[in-house]
N, C-alpha and C positions, 0 to 999 in steps of 0.2 A: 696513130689512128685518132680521129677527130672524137670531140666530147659529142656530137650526135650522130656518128657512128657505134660510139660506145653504148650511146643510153640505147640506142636500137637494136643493138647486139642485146642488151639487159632484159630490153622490153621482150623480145624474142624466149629468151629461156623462161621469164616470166610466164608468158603467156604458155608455154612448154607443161611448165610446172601447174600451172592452176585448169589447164586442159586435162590433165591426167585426174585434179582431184576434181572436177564433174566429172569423170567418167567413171571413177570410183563411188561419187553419189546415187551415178544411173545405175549400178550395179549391186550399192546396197539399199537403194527403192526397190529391184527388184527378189534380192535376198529377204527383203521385210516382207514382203509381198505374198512371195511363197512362202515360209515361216507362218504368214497369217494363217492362207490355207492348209498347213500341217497342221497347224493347231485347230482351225476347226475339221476337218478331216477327220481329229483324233476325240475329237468332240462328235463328232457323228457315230462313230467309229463305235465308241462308250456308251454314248445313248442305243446304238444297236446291240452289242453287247449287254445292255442292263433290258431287253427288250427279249432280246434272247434267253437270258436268264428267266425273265417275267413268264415265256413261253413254255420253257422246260419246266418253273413249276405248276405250270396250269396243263400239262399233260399228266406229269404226276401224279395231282390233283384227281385228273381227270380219271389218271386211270385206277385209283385211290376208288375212286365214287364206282366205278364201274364196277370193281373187284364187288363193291357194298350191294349193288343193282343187281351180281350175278348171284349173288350168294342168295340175296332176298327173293328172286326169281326162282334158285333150285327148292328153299324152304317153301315157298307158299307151294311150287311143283309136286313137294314130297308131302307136303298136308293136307293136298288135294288127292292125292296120290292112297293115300291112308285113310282118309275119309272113304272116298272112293271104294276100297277094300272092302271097309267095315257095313258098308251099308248093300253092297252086292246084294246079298241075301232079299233085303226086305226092299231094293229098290234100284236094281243095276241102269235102267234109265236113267236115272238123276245121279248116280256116279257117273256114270259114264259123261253127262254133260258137265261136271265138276271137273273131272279131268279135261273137258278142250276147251272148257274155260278158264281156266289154270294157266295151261300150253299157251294158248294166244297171247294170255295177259304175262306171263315170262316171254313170248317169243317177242314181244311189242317192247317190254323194257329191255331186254339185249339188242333188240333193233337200232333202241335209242341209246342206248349206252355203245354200242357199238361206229355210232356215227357223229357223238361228242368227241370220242377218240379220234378218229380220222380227221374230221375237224381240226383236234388240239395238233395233231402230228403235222400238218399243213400248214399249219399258223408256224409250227417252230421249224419246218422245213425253210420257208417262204423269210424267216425272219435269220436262219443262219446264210441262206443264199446272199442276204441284202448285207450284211457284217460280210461275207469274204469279199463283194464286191469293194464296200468301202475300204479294205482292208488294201486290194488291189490298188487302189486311185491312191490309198495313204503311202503304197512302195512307189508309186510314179513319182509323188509329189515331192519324195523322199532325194531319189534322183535326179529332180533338176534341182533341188538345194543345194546336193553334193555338188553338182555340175558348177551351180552359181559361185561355192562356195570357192570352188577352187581356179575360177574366173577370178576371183576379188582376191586373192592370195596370189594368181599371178599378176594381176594388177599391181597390188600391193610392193611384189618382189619387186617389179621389173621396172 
């Protein structure tokens, strides 16, 4: 075999061999790639989660204040209530108006305490929905890395 049969025999496996490592480059640009988006995926993910958490204790909270709103609502109720009682005698009109001004004014703050709740339960409904979604997109992201991962390992072998 001639000397430029041979280098072009050379040239050929060369060119063999360094086609294979671009093609292992194109395949670990894409493993970085996706790696990135796991990592912020898992970054979102976290920030939804600590959002989540922020949510559960702000119904806590809420419902913490609410227990304070209802309790404060039966007491003025039962002191209106008592009032009321004692003054029958010398003046069942003006009890009787002590009592449904009482009522209204409990029935207004469990209104309002009632619709901070609902509120707080929304926000942390609204904010677990958004964490399983991302949690969904972090298992996809999850699977074409494995996918990629084992593209570059057959590469690698073979």
């Amino acid at each position: 075999m001639s000397a430029a049969l041979k280098t072009a025999d050379e040239l050929k496996k060369l060119s063999r061999m360094f086609q294979a490592v671009i093609d292992s480059v194109e395949t670990l640009e894409r493993v970085g790639s996706m790696e990135q988006a796991e990592s912020e995926a898992r970054a979102r993910v976290a920030k939804l989660q600590a959002e989540a958490d922020e949510l559960v204790a702000t119904v806590a909270s809420a419902k913490l204040e609410t227990q304070a709103i209802m309790d404060a609502a039966d007491l003025r109720k039962s002191e209106a209530e008592r009032k009321a009682v004692e003054l029958v005698s010398a003046a069942q009109q003006k009890a009787d108006a002590l009592v449904i001004e009482a009522s209204d004014t409990a029935g207004k703050i469990i209104a309002e305490a009632e619709a901070r709740k609902a509120s707080a339960e929304e926000a942390a409904a609204s904010a677990v929905a958004r964490q399983e979604e991302a949690e969904k997109e972090l298992a996809e992201i999850e699977k074409k890395i494995d996918s990629a991962r084992a593209r570059v390992a057959k590469i690698l072998a073979g």
